[in-house]
C-alpha positions as CSV (number, residue, x, y, z in Angstrom):
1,X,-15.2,-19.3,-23.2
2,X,-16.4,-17.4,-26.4
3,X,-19.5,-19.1,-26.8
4,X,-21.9,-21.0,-24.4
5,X,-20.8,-23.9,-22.6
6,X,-23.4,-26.3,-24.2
7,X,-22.3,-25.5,-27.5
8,X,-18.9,-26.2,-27.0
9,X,-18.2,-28.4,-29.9
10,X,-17.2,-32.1,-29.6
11,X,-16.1,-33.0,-33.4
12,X,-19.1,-32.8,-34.7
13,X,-21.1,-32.8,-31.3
14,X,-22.1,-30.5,-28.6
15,X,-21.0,-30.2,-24.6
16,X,-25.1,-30.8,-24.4
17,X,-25.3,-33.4,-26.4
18,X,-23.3,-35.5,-25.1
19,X,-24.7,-34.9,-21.4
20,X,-28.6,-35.6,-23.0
21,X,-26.8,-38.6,-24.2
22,X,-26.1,-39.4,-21.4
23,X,-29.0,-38.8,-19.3
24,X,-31.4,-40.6,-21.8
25,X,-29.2,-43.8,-22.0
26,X,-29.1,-44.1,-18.3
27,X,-31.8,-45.5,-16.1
28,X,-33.3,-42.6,-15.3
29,X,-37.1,-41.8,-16.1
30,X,-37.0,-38.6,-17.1
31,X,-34.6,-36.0,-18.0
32,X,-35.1,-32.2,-17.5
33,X,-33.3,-29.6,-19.5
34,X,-33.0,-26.5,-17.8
35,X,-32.0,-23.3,-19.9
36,X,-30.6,-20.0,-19.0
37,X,-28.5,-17.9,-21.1
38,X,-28.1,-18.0,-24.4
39,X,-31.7,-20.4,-24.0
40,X,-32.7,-19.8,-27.6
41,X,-29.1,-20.7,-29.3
42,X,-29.3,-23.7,-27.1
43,X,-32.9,-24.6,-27.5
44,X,-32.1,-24.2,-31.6
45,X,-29.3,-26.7,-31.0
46,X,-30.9,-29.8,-30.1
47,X,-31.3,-32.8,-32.5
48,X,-34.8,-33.0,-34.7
49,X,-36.9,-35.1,-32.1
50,X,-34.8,-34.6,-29.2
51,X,-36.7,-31.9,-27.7
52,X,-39.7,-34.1,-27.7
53,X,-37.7,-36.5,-25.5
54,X,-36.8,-34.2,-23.2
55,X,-38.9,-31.9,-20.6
56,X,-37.4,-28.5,-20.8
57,X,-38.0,-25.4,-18.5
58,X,-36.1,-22.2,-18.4
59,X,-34.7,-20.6,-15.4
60,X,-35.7,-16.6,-16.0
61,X,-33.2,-15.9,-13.2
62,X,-29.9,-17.7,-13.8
63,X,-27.4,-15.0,-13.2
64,X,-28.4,-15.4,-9.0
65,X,-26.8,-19.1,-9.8
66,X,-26.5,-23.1,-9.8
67,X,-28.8,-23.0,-7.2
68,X,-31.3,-21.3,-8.8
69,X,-30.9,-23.7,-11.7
70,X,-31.2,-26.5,-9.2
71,X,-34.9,-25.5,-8.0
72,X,-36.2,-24.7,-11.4
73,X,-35.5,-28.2,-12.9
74,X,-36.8,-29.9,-9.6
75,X,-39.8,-27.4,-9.8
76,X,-40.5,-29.4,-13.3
77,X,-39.6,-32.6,-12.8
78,X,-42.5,-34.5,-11.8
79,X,-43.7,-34.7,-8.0
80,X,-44.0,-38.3,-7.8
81,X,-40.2,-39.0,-8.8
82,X,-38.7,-40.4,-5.1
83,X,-35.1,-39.2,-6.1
84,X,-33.2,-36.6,-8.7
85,X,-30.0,-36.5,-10.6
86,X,-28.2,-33.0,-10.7
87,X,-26.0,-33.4,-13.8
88,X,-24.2,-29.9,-14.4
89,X,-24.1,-29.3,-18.6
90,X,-19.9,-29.1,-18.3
91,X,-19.6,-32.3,-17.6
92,X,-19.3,-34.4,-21.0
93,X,-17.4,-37.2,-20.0
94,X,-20.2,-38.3,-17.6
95,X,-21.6,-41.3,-18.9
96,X,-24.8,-43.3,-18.7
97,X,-22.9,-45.7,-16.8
98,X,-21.8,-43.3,-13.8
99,X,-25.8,-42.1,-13.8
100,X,-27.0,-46.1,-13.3
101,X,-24.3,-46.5,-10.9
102,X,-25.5,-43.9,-8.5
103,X,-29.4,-44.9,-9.4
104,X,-27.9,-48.3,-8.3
105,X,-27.2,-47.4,-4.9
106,X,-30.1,-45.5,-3.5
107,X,-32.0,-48.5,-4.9
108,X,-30.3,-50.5,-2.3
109,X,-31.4,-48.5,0.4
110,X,-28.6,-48.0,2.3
111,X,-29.5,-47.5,6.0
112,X,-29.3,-43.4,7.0
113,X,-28.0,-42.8,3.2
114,X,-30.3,-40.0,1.0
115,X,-27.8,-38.4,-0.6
116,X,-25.0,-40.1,-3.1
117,X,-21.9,-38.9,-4.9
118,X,-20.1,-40.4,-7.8
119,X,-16.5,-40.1,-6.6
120,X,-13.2,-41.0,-8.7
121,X,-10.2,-41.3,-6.8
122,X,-11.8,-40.7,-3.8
123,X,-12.5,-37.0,-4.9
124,X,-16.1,-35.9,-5.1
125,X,-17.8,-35.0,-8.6
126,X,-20.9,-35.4,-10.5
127,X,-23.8,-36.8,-10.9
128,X,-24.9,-36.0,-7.0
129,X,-28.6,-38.0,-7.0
130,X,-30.5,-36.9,-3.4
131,X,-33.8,-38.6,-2.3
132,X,-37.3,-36.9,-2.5
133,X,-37.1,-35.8,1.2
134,X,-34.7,-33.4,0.2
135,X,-36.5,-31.3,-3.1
136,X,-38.6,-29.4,-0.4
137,X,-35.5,-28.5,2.0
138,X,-33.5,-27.4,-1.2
139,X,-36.6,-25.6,-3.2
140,X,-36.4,-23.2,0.4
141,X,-32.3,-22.9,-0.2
142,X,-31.8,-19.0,-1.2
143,X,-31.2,-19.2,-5.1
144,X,-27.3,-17.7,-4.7
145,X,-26.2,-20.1,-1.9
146,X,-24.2,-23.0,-2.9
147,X,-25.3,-27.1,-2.6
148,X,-22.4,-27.7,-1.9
149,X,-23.1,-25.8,1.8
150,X,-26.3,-28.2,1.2
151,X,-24.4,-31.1,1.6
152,X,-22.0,-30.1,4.1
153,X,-25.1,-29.6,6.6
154,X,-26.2,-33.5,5.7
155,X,-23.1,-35.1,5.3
156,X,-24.1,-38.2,7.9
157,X,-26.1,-38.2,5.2
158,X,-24.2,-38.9,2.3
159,X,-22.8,-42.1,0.3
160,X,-20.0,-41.5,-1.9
161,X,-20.6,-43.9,-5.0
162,X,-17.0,-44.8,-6.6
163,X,-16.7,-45.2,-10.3
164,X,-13.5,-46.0,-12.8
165,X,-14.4,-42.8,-15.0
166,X,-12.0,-39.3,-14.1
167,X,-14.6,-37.8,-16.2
168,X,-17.0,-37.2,-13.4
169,X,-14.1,-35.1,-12.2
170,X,-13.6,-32.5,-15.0
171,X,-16.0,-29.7,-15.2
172,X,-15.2,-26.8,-17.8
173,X,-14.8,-23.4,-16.7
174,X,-12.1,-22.0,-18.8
175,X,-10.7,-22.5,-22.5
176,X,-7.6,-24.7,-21.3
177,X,-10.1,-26.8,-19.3
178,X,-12.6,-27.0,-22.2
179,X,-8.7,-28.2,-24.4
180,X,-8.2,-30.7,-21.5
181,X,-12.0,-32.6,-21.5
182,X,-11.7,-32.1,-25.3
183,X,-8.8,-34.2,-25.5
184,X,-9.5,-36.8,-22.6
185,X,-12.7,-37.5,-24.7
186,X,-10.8,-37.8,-27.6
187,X,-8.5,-40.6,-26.0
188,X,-10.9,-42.5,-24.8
189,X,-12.7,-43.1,-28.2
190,X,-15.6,-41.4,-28.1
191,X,-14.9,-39.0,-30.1
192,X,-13.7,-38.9,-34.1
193,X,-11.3,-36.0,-34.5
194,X,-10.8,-34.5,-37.9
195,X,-7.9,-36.1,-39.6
């Protein structure tokens, strides 16, 4: 990408930003940052005051993978929380809205149901929120296997959450995908492009 994805500018913004944003204007009691490469850079770009706001942990062994990222933020999050978001940093068009929609249904409890998935479209994205009788199963996962394998093993278990925002869709892994989110923000007015 030439530069880390959490400083991947948003006119006058950053990819981590916005995904902060998001988590501190949702519903949600607490929101952990978990840094990896590049922590310092990233660390150095927060607001003044932000880092205050936010509980922030660094995984020493990112390179074995999400997963590995995964346990360390759950590992600091505190013990008494009876669920967790997992909101990937390369999602920026994840709002505060799609976060309290998934808080929304695990509060209602539905019977057999401790796992839920925004969806869009009927395609699965992010934020996955799982109940607390899953941070001990997945703090034993190996640090380089996937959730996603996770999930597949408890999917009786899962509730797929619909919501009207594709942005829960579009991760960033390369520069024509970061172009894409870039300019999907843009239309939607969020953002205030240079004129």
């Amino acid at each position: 990408m030439g530069t880390p994805k959490p400083l991947l500018p948003f006119d006058g913004r950053t990819c981590l930003m916005l995904v902060t944003q998001a988590c501190r204007g949702s519903r949600a009691d607490e929101t952990v940052l978990v840094l990896g490469a590049d922590a310092d850079r990233v660390r150095a770009s927060l607001m003044p005051g932000e880092a205050e706001a936010l509980t922030i942990t660094m995984n020493e062994h990112f390179e074995r993978g999400q997963t590995s990222s995964v346990k360390t933020g759950l590992e600091a999050a505190s013990p008494r929380s009876d669920a967790c978001l997992i909101l990937p940093v390369d999602l920026p068009l994840v709002t505060s809205a799609d976060l309290d929609a998934v808080i929304t249904r695990f509060e209602a409890r539905p019977r057999g149901r401790t796992l839920f998935i925004t969806t869009h479209e009927g395609r699965r994205g992010h934020p996955l929120l799982f109940t607390s009788a899953h941070r001990g199963p997945i703090l034993e996962l190996s640090d380089d296997e996937a959730l996603s394998s996770y999930l597949r093993l408890h999917e009786g278990e899962v509730d797929q959450v619909p919501v009207d925002n594709p942005g829960v869709l579009l991760a960033m892994n390369t520069p024509d995908e970061y172009r894409a989110v870039l300019a999907a923000w843009r239309a939607r007015g969020d953002g205030h492009p240079p004129a």
